[in-house]
C-alpha positions in Angstrom: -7.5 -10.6 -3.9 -4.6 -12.2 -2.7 -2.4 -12.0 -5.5 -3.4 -8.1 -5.8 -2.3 -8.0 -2.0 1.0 -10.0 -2.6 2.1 -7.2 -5.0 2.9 -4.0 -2.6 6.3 -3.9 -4.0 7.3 -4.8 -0.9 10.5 -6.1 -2.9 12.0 -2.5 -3.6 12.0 -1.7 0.2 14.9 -1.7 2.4 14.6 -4.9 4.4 15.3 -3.2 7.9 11.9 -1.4 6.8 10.2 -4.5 6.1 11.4 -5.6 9.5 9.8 -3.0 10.9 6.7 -3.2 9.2 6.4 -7.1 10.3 7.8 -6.9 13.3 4.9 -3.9 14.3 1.9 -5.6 12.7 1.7 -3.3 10.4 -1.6 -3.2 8.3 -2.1 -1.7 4.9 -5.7 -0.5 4.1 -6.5 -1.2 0.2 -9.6 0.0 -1.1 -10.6 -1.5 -4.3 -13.5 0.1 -6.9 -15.3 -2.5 -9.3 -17.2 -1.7 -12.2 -20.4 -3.7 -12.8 -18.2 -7.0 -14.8 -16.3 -7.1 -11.6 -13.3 -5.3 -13.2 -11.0 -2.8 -10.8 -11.5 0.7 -12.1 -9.6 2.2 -9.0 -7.8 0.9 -6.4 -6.1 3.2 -3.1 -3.5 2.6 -0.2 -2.7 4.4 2.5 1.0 4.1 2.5 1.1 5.9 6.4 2.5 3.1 8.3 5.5 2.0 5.6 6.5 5.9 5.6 6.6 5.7 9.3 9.0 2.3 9.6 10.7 4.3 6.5 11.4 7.1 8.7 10.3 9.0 6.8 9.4 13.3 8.1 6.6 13.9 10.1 5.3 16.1 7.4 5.4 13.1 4.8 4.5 10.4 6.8 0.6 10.6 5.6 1.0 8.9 2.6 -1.8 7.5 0.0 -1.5 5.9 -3.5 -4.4 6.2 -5.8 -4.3 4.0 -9.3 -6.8 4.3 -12.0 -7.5 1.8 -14.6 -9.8 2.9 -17.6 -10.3 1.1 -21.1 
């Protein structure tokens, strides 16, 4: 779990956001599916609070990333 947390892609951010993002405590909710050998089959973040420090519109600030794994 913490290597899967450790790679947010924090790195392709701009670092005045990443200031921001420590600096407010930000949190990022990940939700993580496993299939019955303990494999991730989907895994979701909500993305709202690094559009915010982003500055990102109010109309694209709610923001959620949704991956799939299969085979």
């Amino acid at each position: 779990m913490a290597k899967a947390t450790d790679t947010l892609n924090t790195g392709e951010l701009p670092p005045e956001v990443l200031d921001k993002l420590k600096n407010s405590g930000a949190v990022i909710p990940v939700e993580i599916w496993l299939d019955s050998d303990q494999l991730p089959v989907q895994v979701t973040r909500d993305l709202t609070q690094v559009m915010q420090a982003a500055g990102a519109p109010a109309g694209a600030q709610n923001a959620t990333m949704t991956m799939k794994y299969r085979d």
